[in-house]
C-alpha positions in Angstrom: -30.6 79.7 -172.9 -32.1 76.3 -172.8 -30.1 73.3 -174.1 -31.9 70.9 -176.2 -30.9 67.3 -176.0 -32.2 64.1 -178.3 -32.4 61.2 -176.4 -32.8 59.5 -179.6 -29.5 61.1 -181.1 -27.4 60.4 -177.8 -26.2 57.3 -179.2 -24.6 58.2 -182.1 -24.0 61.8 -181.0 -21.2 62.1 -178.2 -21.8 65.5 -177.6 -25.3 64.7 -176.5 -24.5 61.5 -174.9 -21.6 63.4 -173.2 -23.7 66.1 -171.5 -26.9 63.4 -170.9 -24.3 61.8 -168.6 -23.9 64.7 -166.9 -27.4 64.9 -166.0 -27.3 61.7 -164.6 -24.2 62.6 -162.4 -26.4 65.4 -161.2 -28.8 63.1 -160.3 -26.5 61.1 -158.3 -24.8 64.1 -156.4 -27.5 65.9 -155.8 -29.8 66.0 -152.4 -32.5 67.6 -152.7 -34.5 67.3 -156.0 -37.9 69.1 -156.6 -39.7 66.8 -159.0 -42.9 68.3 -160.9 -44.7 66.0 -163.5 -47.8 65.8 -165.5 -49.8 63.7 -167.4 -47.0 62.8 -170.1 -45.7 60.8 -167.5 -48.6 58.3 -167.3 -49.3 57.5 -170.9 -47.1 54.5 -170.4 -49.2 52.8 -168.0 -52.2 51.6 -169.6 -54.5 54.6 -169.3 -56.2 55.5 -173.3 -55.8 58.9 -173.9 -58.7 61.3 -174.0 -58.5 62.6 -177.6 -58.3 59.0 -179.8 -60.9 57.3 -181.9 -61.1 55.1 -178.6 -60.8 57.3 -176.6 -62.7 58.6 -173.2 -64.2 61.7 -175.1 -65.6 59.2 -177.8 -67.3 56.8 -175.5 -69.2 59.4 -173.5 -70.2 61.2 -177.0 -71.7 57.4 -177.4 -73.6 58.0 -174.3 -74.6 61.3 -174.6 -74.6 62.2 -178.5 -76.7 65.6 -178.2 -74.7 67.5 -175.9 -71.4 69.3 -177.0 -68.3 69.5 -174.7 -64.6 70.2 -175.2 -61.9 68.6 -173.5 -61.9 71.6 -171.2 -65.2 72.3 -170.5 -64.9 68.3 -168.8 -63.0 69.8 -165.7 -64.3 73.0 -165.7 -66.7 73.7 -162.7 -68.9 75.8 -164.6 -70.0 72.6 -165.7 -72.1 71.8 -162.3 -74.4 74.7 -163.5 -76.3 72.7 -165.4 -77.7 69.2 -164.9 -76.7 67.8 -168.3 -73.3 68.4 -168.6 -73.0 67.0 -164.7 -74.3 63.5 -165.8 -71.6 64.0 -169.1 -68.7 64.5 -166.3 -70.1 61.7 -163.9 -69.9 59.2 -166.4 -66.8 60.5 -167.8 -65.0 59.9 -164.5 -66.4 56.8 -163.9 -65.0 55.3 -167.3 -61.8 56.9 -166.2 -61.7 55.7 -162.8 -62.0 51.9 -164.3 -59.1 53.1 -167.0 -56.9 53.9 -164.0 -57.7 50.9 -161.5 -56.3 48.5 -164.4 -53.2 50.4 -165.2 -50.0 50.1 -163.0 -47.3 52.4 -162.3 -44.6 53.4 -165.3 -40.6 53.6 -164.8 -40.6 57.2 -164.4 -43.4 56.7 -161.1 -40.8 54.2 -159.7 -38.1 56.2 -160.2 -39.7 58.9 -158.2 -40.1 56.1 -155.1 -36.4 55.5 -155.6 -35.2 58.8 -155.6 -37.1 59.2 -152.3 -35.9 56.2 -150.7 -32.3 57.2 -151.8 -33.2 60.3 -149.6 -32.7 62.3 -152.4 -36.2 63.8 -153.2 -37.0 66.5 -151.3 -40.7 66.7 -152.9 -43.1 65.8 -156.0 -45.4 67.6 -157.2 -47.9 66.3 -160.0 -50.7 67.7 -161.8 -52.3 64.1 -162.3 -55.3 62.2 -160.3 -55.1 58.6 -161.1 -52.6 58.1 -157.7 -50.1 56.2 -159.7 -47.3 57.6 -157.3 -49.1 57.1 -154.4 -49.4 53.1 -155.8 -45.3 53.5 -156.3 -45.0 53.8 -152.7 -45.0 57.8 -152.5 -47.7 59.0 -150.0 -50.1 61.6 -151.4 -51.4 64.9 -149.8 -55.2 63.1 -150.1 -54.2 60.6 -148.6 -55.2 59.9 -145.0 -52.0 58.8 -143.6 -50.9 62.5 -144.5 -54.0 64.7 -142.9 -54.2 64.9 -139.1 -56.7 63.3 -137.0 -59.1 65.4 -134.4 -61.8 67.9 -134.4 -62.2 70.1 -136.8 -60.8 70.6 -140.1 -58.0 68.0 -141.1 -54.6 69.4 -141.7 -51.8 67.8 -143.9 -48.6 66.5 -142.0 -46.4 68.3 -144.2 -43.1 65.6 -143.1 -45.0 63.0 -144.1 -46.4 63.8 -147.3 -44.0 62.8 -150.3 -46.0 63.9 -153.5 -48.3 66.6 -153.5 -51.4 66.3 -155.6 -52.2 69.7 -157.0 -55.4 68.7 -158.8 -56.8 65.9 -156.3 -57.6 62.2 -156.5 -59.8 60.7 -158.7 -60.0 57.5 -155.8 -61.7 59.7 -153.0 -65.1 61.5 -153.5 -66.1 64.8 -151.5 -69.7 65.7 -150.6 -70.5 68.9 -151.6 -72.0 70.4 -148.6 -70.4 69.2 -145.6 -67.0 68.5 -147.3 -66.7 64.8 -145.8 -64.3 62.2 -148.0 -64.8 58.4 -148.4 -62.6 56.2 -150.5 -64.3 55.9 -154.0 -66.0 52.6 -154.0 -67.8 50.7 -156.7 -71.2 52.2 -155.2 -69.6 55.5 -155.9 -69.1 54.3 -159.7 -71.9 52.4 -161.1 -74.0 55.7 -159.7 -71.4 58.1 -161.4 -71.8 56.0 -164.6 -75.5 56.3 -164.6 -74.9 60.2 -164.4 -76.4 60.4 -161.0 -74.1 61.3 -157.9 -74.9 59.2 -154.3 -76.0 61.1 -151.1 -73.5 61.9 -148.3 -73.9 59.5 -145.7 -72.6 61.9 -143.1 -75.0 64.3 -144.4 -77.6 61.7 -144.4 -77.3 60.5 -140.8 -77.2 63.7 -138.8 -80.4 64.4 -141.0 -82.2 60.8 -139.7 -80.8 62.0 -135.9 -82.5 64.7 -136.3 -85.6 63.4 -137.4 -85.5 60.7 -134.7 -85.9 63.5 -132.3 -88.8 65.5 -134.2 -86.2 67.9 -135.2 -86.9 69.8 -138.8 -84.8 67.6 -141.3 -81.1 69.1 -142.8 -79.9 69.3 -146.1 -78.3 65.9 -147.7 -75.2 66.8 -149.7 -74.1 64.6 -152.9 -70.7 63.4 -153.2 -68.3 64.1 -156.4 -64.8 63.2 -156.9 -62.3 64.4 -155.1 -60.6 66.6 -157.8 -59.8 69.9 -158.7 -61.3 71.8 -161.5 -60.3 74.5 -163.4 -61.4 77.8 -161.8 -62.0 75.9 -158.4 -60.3 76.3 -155.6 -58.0 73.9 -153.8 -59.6 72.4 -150.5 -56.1 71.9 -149.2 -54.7 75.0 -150.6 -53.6 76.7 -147.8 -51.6 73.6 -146.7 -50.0 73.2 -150.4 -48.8 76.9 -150.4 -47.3 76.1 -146.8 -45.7 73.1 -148.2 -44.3 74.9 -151.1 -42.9 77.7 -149.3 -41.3 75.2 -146.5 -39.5 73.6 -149.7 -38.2 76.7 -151.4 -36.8 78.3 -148.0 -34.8 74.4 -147.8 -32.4 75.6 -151.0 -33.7 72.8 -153.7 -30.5 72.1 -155.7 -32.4 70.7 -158.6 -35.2 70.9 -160.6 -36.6 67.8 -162.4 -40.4 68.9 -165.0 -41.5 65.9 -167.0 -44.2 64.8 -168.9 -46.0 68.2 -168.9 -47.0 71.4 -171.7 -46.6 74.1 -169.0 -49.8 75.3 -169.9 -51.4 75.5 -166.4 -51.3 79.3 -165.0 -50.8 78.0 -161.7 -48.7 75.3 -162.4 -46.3 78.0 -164.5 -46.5 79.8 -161.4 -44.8 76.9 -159.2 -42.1 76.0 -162.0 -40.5 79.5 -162.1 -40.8 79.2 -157.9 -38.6 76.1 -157.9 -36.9 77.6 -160.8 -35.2 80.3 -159.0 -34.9 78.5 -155.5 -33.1 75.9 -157.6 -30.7 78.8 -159.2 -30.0 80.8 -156.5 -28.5 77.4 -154.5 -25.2 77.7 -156.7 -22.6 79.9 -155.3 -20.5 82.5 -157.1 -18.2 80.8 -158.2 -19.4 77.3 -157.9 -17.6 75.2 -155.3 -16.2 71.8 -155.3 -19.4 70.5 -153.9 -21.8 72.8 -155.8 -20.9 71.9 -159.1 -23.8 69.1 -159.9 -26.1 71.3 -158.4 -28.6 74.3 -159.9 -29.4 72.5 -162.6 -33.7 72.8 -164.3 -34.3 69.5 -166.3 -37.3 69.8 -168.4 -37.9 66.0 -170.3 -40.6 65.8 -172.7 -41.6 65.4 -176.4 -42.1 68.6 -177.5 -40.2 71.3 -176.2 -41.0 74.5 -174.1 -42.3 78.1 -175.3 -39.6 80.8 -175.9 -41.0 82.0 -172.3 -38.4 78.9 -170.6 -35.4 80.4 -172.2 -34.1 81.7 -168.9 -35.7 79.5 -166.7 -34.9 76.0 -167.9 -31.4 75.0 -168.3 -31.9 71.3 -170.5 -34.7 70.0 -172.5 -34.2 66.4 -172.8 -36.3 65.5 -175.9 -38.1 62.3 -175.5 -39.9 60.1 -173.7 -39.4 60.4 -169.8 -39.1 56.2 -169.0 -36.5 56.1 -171.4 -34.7 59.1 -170.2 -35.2 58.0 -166.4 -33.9 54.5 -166.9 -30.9 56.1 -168.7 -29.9 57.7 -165.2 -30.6 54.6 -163.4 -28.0 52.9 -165.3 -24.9 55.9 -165.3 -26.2 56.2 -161.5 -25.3 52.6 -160.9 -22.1 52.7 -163.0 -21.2 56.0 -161.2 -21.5 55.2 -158.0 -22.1 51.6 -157.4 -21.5 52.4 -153.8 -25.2 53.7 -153.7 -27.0 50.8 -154.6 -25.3 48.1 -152.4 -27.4 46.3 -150.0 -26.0 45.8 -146.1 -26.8 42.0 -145.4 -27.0 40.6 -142.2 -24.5 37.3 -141.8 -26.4 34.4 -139.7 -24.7 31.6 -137.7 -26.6 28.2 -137.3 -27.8 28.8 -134.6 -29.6 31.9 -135.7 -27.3 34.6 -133.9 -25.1 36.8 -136.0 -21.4 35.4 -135.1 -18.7 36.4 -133.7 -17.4 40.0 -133.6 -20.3 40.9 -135.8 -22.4 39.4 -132.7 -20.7 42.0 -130.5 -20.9 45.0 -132.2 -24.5 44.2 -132.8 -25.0 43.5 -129.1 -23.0 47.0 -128.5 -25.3 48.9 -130.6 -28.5 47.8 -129.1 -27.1 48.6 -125.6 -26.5 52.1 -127.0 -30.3 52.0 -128.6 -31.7 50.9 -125.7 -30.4 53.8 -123.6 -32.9 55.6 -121.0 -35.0 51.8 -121.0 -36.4 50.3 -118.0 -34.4 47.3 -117.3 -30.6 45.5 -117.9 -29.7 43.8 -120.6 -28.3 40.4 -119.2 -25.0 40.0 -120.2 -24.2 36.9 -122.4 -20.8 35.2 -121.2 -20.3 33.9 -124.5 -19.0 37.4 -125.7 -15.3 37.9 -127.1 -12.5 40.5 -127.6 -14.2 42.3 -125.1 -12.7 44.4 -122.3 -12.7 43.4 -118.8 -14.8 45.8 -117.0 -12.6 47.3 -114.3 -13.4 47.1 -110.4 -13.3 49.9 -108.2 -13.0 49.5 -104.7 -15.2 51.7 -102.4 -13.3 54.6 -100.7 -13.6 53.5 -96.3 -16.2 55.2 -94.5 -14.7 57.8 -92.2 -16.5 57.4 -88.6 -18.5 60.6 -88.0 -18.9 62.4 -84.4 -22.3 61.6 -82.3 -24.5 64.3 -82.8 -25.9 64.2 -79.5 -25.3 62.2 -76.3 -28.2 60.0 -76.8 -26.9 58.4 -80.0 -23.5 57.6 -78.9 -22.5 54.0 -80.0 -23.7 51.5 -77.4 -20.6 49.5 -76.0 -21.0 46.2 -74.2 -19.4 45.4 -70.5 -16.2 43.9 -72.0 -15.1 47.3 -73.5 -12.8 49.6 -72.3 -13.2 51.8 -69.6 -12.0 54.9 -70.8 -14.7 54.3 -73.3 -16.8 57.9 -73.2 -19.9 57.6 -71.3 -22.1 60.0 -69.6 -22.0 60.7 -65.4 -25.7 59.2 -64.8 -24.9 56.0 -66.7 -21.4 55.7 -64.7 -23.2 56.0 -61.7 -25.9 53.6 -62.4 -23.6 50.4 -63.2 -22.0 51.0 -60.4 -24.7 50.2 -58.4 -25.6 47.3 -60.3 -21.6 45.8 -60.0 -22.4 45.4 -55.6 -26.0 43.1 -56.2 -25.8 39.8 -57.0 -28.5 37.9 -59.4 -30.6 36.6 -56.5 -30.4 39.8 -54.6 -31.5 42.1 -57.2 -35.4 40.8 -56.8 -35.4 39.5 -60.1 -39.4 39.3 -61.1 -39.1 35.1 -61.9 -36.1 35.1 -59.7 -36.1 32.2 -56.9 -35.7 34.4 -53.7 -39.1 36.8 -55.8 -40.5 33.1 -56.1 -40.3 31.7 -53.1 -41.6 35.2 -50.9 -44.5 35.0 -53.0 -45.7 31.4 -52.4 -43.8 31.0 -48.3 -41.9 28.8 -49.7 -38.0 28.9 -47.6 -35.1 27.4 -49.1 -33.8 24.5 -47.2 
């Protein structure tokens, strides 16, 4: 049965405000949160809605007073089947696309950035296209820092992808032929806005190469923004599902919906996903450490179809910037611990001192493990051990292998020094000869036979 909770109320209801602080202690404990969000969430930041006197609707039915469209039949692809309501949805997204470039991100995007910093999200998902998260600091799935580079088709890092865009992004534009993307530029928009799409420029220049070469001409695509319409497949659907499955087998212990109707088939679809992932993380009975956990948050203004009865656990009613900077505050009261910042002390000469200088000095030693190259040690250190000096074990003397590499020995040595019989024999010869008489080749006696020369 799902709770309802007034944030309005809390403060003068302590039953409310009692169990709204409970949430937020959730929020705190828990480590891996599954945020989903939609377009409620966005209304904050600047962007008119679509249904107002001033609205979007109103200012294309300015442009284009003869044709008839609902807000539905806008993002429907059926609409590419005929030529007028394709200029309607050019300009439409074009005057969007300005809307969004001048808004800027709401609390509840920012709290999304510091739930992942705080390593406690373990994944957004949003049904929105203006990239507001993705300006928070979260890094889409269209973005490029999340799709592998190399031939062929472009695959999403799943690690590095924080906030998966289910419906696409209104700042990249897709041709529809070859299936290239380009950033959305203002080229892209002042052609939308005249209801006319640009050519593909891949499209365009493997066409020229092949004219260059007398080669029959290909087919130019157009380009169209990168979003999802209804009854349209995903282009990255595959790699979403893979996402989502990699999520629900890492037990979510908490479930955080904001900001949407849960209207969407396949957005329904994901929510019951989490929804049971999320459940089926709580033990029977619920330990110690369990106890914040298992928890499905639904904040909006209106509250959910009798469908959510067993799904969603607490419908906060109200607006979700209000309701997200509410937990930011019992977070920080909670647990203070969370939100204090490690500072690095400096000395005046620039070094961090004393023993903070050591253990720094210690850790990048043990960082710099396995790299070319010693650290040269600084004598200025302190309250450090004395490394300790072994002395080398002495050499034992081995055995000559062979009688040819026995240890020279000079003429002063020993006799009993080991020698073999033919060297024995041949200094004896040597001890009866003296200098002269051996027939040295420069001796005097060698000298003087060569030239007749006696000695007087």
């Amino acid at each position: 049965m799902t709770i309802t909770l007034d944030l309005e109320a809390s403060t003068s209801d302590s039953s409310s405000r009692r169990t709204l602080s409970s949430l937020s202690s959730a929020v705190a404990h828990c480590k891996k949160i599954v945020v989903l969000t939609g377009a409620g969430i966005s209304c904050s930041c600047g962007i008119p809605d679509f249904r107002s006197s001033d609205g979007l609707y109103a200012l294309v039915k300015e442009q284009y007073p003869d044709v008839v469209l609902r807000g539905r039949d806008l993002f429907d692809a059926s609409l590419f089947r005929d030529s007028t309501s394709t200029a309607v949805f050019y300009t439409f997204i074009s005057q969007l696309k300005v809307s969004i470039d001048s808004a800027s991100p709401s609390p509840t995007h920012r709290f999304l950035k510091t739930l992942d910093s705080k390593r406690k999200l373990l994944r957004s998902y949003t049904q929105n296209i203006d990239g507001l998260e993705e300006r928070a600091g979260l890094v889409g799935s269209s973005s490029q820092e999340a799709r592998t580079n190399g031939k062929g088709k472009a695959k999403l890092k799943a690690k590095d992808v924080r906030n998966v865009q289910l419906h696409g992004d209104i700042h990249r534009v897709r041709c529809t032929f070859c299936s290239a993307q380009f950033p959305c530029t203002q080229d892209h928009i002042d052609h939308f806005n005249r209801g006319t799409p640009p050519d593909c420029p891949e499209c365009a220049a493997r066409s020229a190469a092949r004219i260059a070469r007398s080669a029959r001409a290909l087919k130019v695509g157009t380009l169209r923004p990168a979003i999802v319409l209804y009854d349209e497949p995903h282009p990255l659907g595959d790699d979403i599902g893979s996402i989502q499955s990699v999520d629900i087998k890492r037990k979510p212990d908490m479930l955080i919906i904001m900001g949407t109707s849960l209207k969407v088939h396949g957005f329904k679809k994901l929510v019951k996903d989490f929804a049971k992932a999320v459940h089926d993380s709580v033990p029977s009975p619920p330990t110690t450490a369990k106890k914040f956990a298992g928890k499905v948050i639904y904040v909006n203004k209106t509250a959910p179809g009798s469908e959510w009865d067993e799904i969603i656990d607490y419908h906060v009613e109200g607006d979700s910037d209000r309701w997200v900077e509410k937990v930011l505050k019992d977070w920080k009261s909670m647990k203070p611990a969370d939100w204090e910042v490690q500072t690095t002390l400096k000395a005046k000469d620039g070094d961090a001192p004393g023993t903070f200088r050591v253990v720094k000095e210690i850790t990048n030693t043990i960082g710099n493990k396995g790299k070319s190259g010693r650290r040269k040690p600084d004598s200025r250190r302190e309250n450090m051990l004395p490394v300790a000096v072994v002395e080398p074990l002495p050499s034992i003397p081995q055995p000559p292998s062979s009688p040819g590499k026995r240890r020279k020995v000079n003429d002063e040595d020993d006799d009993d020094v080991e020698r073999s019989p033919r060297k024995k024999s041949r200094e004896k010869g040597r001890e009866n000869f003296h200098f002269e008489e051996r027939g040295m080749l420069f001796g005097n006696s060698t000298n003087n036979k060569a030239t007749g020369i006696c000695s007087i």
